[in-house]
C-alpha positions in Angstrom: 41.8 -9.9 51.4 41.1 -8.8 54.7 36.9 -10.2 54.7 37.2 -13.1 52.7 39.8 -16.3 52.7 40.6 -17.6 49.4 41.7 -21.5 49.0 41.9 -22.3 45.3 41.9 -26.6 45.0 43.5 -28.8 42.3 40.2 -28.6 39.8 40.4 -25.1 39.7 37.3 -24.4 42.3 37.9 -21.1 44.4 36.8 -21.5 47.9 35.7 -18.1 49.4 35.4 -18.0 53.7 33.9 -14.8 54.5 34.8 -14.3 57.9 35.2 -10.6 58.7 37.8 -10.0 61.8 36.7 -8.7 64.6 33.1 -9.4 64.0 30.8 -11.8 65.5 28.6 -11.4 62.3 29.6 -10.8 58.7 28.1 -7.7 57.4 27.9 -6.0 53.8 30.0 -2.9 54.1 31.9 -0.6 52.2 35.3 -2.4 53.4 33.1 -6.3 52.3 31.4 -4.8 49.3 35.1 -3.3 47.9 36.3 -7.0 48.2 33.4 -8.6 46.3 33.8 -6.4 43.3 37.9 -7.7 43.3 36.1 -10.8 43.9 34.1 -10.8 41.3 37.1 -9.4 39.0 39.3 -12.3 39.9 36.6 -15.2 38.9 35.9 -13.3 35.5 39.8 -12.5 34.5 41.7 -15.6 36.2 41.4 -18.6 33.4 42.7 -21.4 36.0 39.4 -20.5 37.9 36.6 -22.2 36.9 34.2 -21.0 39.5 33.6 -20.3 43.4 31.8 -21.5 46.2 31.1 -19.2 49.0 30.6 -19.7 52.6 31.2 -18.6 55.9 34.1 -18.8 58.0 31.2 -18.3 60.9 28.6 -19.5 62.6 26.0 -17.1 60.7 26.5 -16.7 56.8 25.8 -13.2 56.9 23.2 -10.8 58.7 23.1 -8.2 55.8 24.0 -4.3 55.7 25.8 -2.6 58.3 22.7 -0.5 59.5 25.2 1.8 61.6 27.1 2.5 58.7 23.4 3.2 56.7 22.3 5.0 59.7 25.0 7.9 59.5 24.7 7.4 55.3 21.1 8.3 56.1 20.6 11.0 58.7 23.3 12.7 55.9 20.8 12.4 52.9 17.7 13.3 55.1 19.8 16.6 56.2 21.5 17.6 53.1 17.8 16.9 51.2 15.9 19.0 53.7 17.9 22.2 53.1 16.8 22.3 49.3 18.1 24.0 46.5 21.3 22.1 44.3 22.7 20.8 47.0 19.6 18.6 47.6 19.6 17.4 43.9 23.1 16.6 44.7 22.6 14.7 47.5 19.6 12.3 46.0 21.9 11.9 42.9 24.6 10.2 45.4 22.4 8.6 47.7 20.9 6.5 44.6 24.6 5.8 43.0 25.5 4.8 46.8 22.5 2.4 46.9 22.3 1.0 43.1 26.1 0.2 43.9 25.5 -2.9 45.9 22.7 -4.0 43.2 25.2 -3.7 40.7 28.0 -5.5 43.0 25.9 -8.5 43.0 24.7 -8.2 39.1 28.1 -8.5 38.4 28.6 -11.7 40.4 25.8 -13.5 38.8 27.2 -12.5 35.0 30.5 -12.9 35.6 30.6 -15.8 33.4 31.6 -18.6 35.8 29.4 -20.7 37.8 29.5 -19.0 41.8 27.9 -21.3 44.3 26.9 -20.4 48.0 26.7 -23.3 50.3 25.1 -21.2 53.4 25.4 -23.1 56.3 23.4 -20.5 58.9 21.5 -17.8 59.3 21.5 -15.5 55.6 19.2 -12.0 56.7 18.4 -9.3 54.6 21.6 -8.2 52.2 23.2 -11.3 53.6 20.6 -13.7 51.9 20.5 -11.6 48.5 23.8 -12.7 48.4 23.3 -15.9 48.3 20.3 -15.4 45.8 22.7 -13.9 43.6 24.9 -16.7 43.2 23.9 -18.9 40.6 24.5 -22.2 42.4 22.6 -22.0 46.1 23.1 -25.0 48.8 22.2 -25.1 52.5 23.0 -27.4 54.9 19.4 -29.2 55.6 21.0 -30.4 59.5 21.8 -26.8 61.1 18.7 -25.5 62.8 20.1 -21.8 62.3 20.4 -22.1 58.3 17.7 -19.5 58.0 16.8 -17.1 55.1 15.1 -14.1 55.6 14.1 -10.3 54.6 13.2 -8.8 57.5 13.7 -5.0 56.2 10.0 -4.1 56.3 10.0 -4.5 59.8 12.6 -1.2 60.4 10.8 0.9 57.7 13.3 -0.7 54.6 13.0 -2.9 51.6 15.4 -5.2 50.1 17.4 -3.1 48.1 20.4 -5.3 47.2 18.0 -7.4 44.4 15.4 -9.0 47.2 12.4 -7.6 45.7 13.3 -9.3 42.3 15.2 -12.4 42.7 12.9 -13.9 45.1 9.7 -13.3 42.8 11.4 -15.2 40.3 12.6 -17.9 42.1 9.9 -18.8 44.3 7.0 -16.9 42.3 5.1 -13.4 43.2 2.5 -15.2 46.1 5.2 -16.8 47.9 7.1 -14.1 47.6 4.7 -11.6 48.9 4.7 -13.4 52.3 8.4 -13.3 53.1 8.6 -9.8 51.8 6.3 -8.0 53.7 6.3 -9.6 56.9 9.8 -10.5 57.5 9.4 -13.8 58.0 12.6 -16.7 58.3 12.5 -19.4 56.4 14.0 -22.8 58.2 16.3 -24.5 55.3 13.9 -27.1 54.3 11.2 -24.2 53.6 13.1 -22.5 51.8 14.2 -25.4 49.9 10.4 -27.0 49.2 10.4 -23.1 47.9 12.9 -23.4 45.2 15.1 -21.0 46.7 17.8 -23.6 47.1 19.4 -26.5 44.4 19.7 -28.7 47.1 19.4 -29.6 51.0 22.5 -31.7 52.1 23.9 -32.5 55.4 26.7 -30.0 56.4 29.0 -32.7 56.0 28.9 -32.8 52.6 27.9 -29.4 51.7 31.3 -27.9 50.5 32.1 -30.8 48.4 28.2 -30.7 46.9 28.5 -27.2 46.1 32.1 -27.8 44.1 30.7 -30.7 42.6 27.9 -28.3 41.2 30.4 -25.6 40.0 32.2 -28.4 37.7 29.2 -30.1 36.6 27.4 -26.8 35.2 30.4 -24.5 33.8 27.8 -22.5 32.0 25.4 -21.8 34.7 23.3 -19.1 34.4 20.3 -17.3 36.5 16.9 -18.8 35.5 15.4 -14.9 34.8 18.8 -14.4 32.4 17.5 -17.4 30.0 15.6 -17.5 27.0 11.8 -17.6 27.9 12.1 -17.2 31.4 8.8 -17.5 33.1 8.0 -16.8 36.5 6.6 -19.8 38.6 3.1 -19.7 39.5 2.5 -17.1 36.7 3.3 -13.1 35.8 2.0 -10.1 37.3 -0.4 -9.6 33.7 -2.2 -13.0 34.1 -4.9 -13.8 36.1 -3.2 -15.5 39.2 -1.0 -12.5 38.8 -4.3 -10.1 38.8 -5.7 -11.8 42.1 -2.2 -12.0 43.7 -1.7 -8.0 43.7 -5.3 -6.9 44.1 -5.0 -9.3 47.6 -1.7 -7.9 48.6 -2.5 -4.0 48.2 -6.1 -4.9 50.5 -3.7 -6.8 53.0 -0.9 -4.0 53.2 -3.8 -1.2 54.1 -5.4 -3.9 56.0 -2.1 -4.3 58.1 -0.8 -0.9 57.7 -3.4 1.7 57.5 -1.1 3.7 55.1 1.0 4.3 57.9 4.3 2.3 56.5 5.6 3.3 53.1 8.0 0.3 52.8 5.0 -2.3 52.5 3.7 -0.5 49.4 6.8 0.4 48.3 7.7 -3.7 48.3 4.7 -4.2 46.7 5.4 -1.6 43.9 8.7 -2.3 43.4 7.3 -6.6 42.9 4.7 -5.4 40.5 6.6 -3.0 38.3 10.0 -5.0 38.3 8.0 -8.6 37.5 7.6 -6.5 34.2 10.8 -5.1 32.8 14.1 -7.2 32.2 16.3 -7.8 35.9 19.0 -4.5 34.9 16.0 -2.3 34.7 14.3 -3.9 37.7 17.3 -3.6 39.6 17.3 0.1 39.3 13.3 0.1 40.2 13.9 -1.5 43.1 17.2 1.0 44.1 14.5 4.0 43.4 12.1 2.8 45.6 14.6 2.1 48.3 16.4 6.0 48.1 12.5 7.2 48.5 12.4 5.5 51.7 15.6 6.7 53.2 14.5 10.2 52.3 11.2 9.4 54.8 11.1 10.1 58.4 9.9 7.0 59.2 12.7 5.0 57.7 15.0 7.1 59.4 13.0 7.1 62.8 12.0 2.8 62.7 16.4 2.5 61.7 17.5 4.2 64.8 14.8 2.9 66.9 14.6 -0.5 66.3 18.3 -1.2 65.5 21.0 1.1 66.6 19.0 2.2 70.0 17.4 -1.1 70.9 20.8 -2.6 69.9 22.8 -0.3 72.3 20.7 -0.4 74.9 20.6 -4.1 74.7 24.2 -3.7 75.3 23.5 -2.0 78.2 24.5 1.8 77.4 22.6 2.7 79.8 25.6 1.3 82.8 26.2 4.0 84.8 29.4 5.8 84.6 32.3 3.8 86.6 30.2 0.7 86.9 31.5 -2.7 85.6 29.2 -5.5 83.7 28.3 -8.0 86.0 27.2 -12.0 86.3 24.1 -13.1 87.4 23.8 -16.7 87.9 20.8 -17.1 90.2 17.7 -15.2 90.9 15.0 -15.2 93.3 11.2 -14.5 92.6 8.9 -13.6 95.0 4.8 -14.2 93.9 4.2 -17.4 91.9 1.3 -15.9 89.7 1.1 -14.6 86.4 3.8 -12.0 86.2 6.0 -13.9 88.5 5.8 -17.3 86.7 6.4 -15.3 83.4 9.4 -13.7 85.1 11.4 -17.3 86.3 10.5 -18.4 82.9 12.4 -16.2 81.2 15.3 -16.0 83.7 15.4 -20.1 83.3 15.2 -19.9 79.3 18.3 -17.8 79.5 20.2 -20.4 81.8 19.8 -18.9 85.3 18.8 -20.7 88.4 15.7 -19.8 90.0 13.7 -19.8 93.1 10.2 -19.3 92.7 8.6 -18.8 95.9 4.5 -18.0 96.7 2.4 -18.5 100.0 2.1 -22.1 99.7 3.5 -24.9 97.9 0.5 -25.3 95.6 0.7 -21.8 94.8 4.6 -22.1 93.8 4.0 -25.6 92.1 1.1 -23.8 90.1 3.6 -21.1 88.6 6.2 -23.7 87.9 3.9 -25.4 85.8 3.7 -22.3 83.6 7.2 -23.0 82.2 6.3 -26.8 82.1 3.5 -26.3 80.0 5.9 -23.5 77.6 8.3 -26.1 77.1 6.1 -28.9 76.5 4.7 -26.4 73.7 8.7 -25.8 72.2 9.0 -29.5 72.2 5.7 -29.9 70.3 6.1 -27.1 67.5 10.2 -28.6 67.7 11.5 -25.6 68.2 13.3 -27.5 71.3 14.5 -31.1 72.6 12.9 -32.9 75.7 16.3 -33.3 76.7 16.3 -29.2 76.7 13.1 -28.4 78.0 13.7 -30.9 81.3 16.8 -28.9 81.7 14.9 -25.3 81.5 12.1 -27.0 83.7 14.6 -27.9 86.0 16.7 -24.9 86.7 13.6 -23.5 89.0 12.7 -24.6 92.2 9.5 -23.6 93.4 8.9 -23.5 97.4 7.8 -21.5 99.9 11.5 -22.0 102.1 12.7 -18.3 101.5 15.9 -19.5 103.6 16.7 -20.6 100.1 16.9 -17.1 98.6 20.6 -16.9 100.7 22.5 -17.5 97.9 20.9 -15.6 94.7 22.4 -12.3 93.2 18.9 -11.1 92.4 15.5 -10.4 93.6 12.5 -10.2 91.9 9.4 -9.5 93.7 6.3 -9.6 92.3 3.1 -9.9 94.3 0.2 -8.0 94.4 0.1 -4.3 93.7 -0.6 -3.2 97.8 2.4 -1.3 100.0 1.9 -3.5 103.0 2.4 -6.8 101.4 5.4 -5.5 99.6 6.8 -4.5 102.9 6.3 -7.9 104.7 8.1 -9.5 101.6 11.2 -6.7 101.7 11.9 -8.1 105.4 11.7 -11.1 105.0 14.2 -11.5 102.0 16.5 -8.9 103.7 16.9 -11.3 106.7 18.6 -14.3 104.0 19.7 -12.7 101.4 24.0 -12.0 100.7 25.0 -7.8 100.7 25.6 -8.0 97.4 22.0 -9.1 96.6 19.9 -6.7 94.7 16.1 -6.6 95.7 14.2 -5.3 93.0 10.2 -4.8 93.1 8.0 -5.8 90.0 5.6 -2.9 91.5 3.3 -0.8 88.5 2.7 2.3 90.1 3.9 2.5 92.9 7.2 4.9 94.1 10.1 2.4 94.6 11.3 5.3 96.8 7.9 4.4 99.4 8.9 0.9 99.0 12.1 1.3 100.0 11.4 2.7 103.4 10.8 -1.0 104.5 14.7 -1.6 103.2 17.4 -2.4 105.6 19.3 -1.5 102.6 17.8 1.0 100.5 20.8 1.8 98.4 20.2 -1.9 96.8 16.7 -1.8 96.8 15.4 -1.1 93.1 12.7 -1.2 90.5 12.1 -3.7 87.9 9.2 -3.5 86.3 8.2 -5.9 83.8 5.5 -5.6 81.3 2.5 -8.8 80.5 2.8 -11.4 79.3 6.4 -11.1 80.4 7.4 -14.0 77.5 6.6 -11.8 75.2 7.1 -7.8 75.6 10.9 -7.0 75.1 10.8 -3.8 77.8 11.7 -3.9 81.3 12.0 -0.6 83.1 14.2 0.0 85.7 13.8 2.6 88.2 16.0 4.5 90.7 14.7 5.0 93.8 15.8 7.8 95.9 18.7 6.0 97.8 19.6 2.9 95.0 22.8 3.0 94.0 24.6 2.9 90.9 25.6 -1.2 91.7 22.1 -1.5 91.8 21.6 -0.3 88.8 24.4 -1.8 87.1 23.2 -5.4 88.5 19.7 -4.9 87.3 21.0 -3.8 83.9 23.6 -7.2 84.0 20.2 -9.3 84.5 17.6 -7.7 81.8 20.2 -8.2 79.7 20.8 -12.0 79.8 17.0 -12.6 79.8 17.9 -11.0 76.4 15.5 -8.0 77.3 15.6 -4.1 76.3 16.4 -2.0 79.6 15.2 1.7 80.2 16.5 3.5 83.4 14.0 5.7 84.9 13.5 7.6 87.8 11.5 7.1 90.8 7.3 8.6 90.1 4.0 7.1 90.2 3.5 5.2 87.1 7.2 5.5 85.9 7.4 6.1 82.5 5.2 3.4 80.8 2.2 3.1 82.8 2.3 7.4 83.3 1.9 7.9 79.3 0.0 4.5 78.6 -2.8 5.9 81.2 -2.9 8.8 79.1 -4.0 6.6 75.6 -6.4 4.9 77.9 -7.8 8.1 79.7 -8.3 10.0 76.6 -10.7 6.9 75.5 -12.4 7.5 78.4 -13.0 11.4 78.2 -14.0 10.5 74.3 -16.6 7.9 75.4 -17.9 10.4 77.5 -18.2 12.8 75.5 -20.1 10.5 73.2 -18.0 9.5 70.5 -18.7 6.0 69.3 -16.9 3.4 70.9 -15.8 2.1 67.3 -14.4 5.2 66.0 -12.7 5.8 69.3 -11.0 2.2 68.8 -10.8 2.0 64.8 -8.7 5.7 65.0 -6.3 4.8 67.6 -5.5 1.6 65.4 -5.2 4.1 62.1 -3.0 5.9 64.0 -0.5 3.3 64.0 -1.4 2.1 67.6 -1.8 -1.9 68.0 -5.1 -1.4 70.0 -7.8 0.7 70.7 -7.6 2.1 74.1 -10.5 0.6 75.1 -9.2 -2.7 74.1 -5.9 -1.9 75.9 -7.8 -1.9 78.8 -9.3 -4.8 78.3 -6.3 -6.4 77.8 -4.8 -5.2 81.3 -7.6 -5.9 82.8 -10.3 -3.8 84.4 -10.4 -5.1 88.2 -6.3 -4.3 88.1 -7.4 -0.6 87.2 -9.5 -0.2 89.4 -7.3 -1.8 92.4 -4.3 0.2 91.0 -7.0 3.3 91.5 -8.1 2.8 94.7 -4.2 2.8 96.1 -3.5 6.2 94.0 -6.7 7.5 96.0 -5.1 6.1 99.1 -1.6 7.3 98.6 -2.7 10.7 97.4 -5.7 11.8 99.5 -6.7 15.0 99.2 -4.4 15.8 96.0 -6.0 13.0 94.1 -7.8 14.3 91.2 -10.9 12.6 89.8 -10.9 12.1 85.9 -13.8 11.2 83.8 -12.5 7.6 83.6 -13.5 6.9 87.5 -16.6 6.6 87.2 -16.7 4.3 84.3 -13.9 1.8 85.7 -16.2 2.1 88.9 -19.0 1.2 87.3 -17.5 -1.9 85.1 -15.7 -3.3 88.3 -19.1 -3.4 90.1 -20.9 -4.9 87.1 -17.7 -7.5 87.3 -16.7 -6.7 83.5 -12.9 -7.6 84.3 -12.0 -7.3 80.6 -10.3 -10.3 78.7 -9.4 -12.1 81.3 -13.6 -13.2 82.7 -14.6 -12.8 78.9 -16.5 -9.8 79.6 -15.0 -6.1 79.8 -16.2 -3.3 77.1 -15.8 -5.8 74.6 -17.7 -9.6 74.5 -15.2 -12.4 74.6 -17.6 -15.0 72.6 -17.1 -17.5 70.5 -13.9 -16.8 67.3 -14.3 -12.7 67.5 -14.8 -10.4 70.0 -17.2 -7.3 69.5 -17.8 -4.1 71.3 -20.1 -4.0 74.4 -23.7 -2.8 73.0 -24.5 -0.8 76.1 -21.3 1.4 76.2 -23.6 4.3 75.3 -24.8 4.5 78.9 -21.1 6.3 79.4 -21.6 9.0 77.2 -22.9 11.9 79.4 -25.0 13.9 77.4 -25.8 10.8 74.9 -24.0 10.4 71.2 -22.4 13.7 69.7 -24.4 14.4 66.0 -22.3 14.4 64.2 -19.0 12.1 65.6 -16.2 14.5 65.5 -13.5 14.0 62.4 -11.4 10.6 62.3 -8.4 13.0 62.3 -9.4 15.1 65.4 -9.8 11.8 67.3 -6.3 10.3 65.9 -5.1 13.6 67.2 -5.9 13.6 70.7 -5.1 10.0 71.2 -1.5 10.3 69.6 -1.0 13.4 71.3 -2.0 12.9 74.9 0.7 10.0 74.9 3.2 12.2 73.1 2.9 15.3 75.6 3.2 13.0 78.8 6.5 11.6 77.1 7.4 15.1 76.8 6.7 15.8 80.4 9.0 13.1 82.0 11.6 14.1 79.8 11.0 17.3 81.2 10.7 16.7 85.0 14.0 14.2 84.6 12.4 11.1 84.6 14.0 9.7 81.6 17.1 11.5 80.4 17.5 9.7 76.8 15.1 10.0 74.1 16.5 7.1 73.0 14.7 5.3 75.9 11.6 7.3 75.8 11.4 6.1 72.2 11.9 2.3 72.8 10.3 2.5 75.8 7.4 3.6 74.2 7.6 0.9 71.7 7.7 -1.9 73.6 6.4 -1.1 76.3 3.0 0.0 75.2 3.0 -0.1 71.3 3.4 3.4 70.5 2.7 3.6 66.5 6.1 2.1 65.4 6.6 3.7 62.3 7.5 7.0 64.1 10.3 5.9 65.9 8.4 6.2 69.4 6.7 9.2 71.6 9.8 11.4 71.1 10.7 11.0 67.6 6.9 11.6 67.0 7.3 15.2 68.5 11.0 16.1 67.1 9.6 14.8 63.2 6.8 17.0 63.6 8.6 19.5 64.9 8.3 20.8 68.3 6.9 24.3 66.7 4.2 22.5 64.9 3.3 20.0 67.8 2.9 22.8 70.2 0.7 24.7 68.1 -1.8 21.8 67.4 -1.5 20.8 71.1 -2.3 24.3 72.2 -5.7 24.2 69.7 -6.4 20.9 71.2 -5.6 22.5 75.2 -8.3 25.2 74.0 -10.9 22.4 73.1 -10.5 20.0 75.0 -8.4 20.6 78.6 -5.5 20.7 80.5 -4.2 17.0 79.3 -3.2 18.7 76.1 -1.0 21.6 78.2 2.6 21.1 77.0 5.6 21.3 79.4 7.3 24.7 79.7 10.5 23.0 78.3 8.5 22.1 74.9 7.4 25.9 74.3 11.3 27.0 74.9 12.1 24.4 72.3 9.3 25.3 69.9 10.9 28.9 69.6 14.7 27.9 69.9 13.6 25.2 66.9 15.1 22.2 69.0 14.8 18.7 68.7 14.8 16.4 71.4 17.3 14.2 69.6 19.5 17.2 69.5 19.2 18.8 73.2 19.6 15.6 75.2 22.1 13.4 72.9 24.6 11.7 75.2 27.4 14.6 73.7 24.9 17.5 74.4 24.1 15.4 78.6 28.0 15.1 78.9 28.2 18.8 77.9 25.7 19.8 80.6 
């Protein structure tokens, strides 16, 4: 066999190593999945074996389905199902036999008639850890930190469609079932094993012999839901705890959801109506609900999103052409406060060496201490050693000596948003730092081609621009000024990579791509609260729309005195072209009243006490009082989505960012687009562009110009193009 290794001992035991070549991971495939079916064959028709232990010839056990290989299997169905007629029946009929076939590989294995144990010793995900649930005998080695279970499918628009959505309801019971279904959550090996997921916990040491020793001492091993009277644990879905457990999880998943993501009611449905049939006829439940999700958009859209693009991108597809991956080994940040502490963290979590440099010592000491107090946290939750953490802590040295920049590969600079101050901080560097050195600027708004002009070295002078808190959000854009070279480029992408971040290249424009179409969610809060919509429908419909926040809330969170300051250099840069929106007057008026947002407790909502509430005297905004009646949910939902959508369309339009594959993530990550539709771009091209220009055009008339749609949109609403289609890397090389 070319996946698995097969070593049979003297008692008759088959071990099976999978350990796929050429593969950092094992992955269920149609090359794996044709070797567990003459797997399966070989422990059911060979009498000298009297059962099989499975593990891994690596360090994970296996991290599930292929989704590239699923990815091309469903951008096929969704095609061949959108053209209709036979050809469509056809196409569903193959897509569920190509999906119940992996349910029915692993049915096989757990009635074979022979005792199959797993002994995982790491990290199981998705199809990788129904695997293991389908073999009979389960082990795990209770010593290894990355033996994890997990189903994280709902979180790229999926369910478990390889038995998940069964097995673990009967093995651990429908509530704690629920949890690990629907929010993706990893289980650490002693969880799962105080669970009942596993027979037994054992050091890695022994886990191989444990497991053999189990396959000899139970030759008639069978799965709990195949015996007489099987019950599930905790009770069934018709008894009362079964009652309360389904009524809470249908209020959680439109709680959480807002009807916005099939696959957490399709979970629940496929729990509820499998916990009531026999596992063959669950089985094919569950492989029905899972063919009605590939057949959505936003399956389709969340798969190429959040795994194949955010995967290659990670990779760093965006290199440009000719260019080399690179090392970086040390880094320098410049600004010791919130963004630049956040930013020598994460460079020092991912083993770089950093200098973290501010005005004054205290000021650098005081941004050191962020990672301090991080890693005093890891060691607390034991999610890290002391031994570990003093090494993290350790790797930065914060001063205010920039002499000891002369050796970095890197700069990050990342002081306050103001030209000048960036300029004095260029020069300096410039006068220590190697040739090679790239000097990136952490700036928001502000052209990295102005910023440049105080370069010796423009062509290595770059954008980097991180998001906040920068622990936490995945998306760093990088952006070309007018002179920076490719190397640049290159070298920036060689470093958000090992701080195991996603990288979108942009090019050089006030507010980039991020902050140009995250102003726009904001700014169209700003003209509704004007208007005099309620400042609760205004934020309860952009979070129905799938957005994490309501704008106003968004603001709150970036903080109010930053908009304003960010506003007051736009008026200074642009002069006489700068054109006044509805929104100036109200960030004038809470900067004045010093309403900051989160971060002083006070911004349009009230930070008190465990919940935060709306500001009671946001109706002094509305300029001709409250509208009677409020406008329709829907209308508002609309102009929030679509303001964001059409400036997305715009920089794709003007050049800014050539892949839609980076407007989509950036998007996502950067300001929390509505996931479920893939991103800004996939949100226009699954619409389709004919449709969104119409609606954007009845907004334009209602409404104004924010709504106007870029000339390259109308061309694409009559050619019927998608934006997925026109600027694919095949269709850019063609051009």
């Amino acid at each position: 066999m070319k996946n698995f290794k097969l070593d049979k001992d003297a008692d008759g035991v088959l071990l099976v190593t999978f350990d796929m070549p050429d593969r950092s991971m094992n992955v269920l495939n149609v090359s794996s999945m044709g070797e567990i079916a003459e797997l399966t064959d070989m422990i059911k028709s060979d009498e000298s074996i009297k059962g099989a232990v499975i593990t891994s010839g690596k360090k994970a056990f296996c991290a599930g389905a292929d989704l590239e290989e699923m990815g091309g299997n469903l951008a096929s169905a969704q095609k061949a199902v959108a053209a209709g007629g036979k050809e469509a029946e056809a196409a569903k009929k193959a897509l569920y036999e190509n999906v119940y076939k992996l349910n029915q590989l692993f049915r096989d294995l757990e009635t074979c008639g022979k005792p199959v144990a797993a002994a995982l010793n790491g990290l199981a995900l998705g199809g990788g850890f129904e695997f293991v649930m389908a073999c009979t005998g389960r082990f795990v080695a209770s010593d290894n930190k990355n033996a994890k279970v997990g189903l994280p499918e709902a979180l790229i628009g999926l369910l478990p469609g390889a038995g998940g959505t069964q097995r673990l309801p009967r093995l651990v019971g429908l509530m704690n079932a629920s949890g690990v279904l629907l929010q993706g959550k990893q289980l650490r090996a002693a969880e799962a094993q105080a669970m009942g997921i596993f027979h037994a916990a054992v050091p890695a040491d022994e886990l191989i012999a444990t497991a053999k020793k189990w396959v000899l001492d139970n030759p008639k091993a069978k799965q709990p839901w195949d015996a007489d009277r099987f019950k599930f644990p905790g009770g069934a879905p018709y008894t009362a705890q079964g009652y309360q457990m389904f009524a809470g999880a249908n209020a959680m998943v439109r709680k959480e959801s807002f009807g916005n993501y099939p696959a957490m009611r399709n979970i629940v449905a496929c729990v509820y109506e499998g916990s009531q049939v026999p596992m063959d006829a669950a089985l094919r439940i569950e492989s029905r609900y899972f063919c009605d999700l590939m057949l959505r958009p936003e399956s389709g859209n969340m798969v190429r999103s959040l795994f194949l693009s955010k995967q290659a991108l990670e990779k760093g597809e965006a290199r440009p052409e000719g260019q080399e991956k690179g090392e970086v080994k040390k880094v320098g940040v410049i600004g010791a406060g919130f963004m630049g502490a956040g930013v020598a963290y994460v460079s020092a979590m991912a083993g770089l060496d950093v200098v973290l440099i501010d005005r004054d010592q205290e000021g650098a000491d005081k941004g050191k201490q962020f990672t301090i107090d991080e890693q005093t946290k890891r060691v607390k939750r034991k999610k890290s050693t002391q031994e570990k953490a003093d090494a993290i802590i350790n790797r930065i040295e914060a001063t205010t000596d920039y002499s000891k920049l002369k050796d970095v590969d890197l700069i990050v600079e990342a002081v306050f948003e103001n030209s000048e101050l960036k300029a004095k901080i260029t020069k300096m560097a410039e006068e220590v730092i190697g040739d090679k050195a790239i000097f990136g600027s952490n700036t928001s708004t502000i052209p990295i081609t102005d910023l440049a002009k105080a370069s010796s070295r423009p062509d290595n002078f770059i954008g980097i621009h991180f998001f906040s808190p920068v622990h936490k959000m995945m998306l760093v854009e990088i952006i070309k000024g007018e002179k920076t070279s490719d190397y640049a480029i290159s070298r920036a992408i060689d470093f958000v990579s090992k701080i195991r971040k996603v990288p979108i290249v942009v090019e050089d424009t006030r507010g980039f791509y991020a902050n140009r179409c995250v102003m726009r969610y904001i700014q169209e809060g700003y003209n509704l609260l004007s208007e005099g919509v309620k400042p609760a429908l205004i934020e309860n419909a952009g979070k129905m729309a799938g957005m994490p926040v309501g704008p106003l809330s968004l603001q709150d969170e970036v903080a109010i005195d930053l908009a304003y300051k960010v506003m007051q250099q736009t008026k200074h840069d642009l002069g006489s072209q700068y054109v006044e929106g509805k929104g100036d007057v109200i960030i004038d008026k809470m900067y004045n009243a010093e309403r900051y947002g989160r971060k002083n407790g006070k911004g349009f909502y009230v930070y008190e006490g465990r919940e935060k509430h709306l500001w009671p005297e946001l109706g002094q905004f509305a300029v001709g009082g409250l509208q009677d009646p409020q406008p329709n949910v829907n209308d508002v939902k609309d102009r929030l989505m679509y303001a964001q959508a059409i400036e997305a369309a715009r920089t794709m339009a003007e050049g800014i960012v050539h892949d839609p594959r980076e407007a989509d993530l950036g998007s996502i990550f950067g300001w929390g687009f509505a996931p479920f539709t893939g991103g800004a771009i996939s949100f226009i091209d699954t619409i389709g562009a004919k449709k969104f220009v119409a609606r954007a055009d009845e907004l334009l008339e209602a409404y104004g110009p924010q709504f106007e749609v870029p000339k390259l949109l109308r061309e694409m609403a009559k050619s019927g193009e998608t934006f997925y289609g026109k600027f694919s890397r095949t269709a850019r090389k063609a051009a």
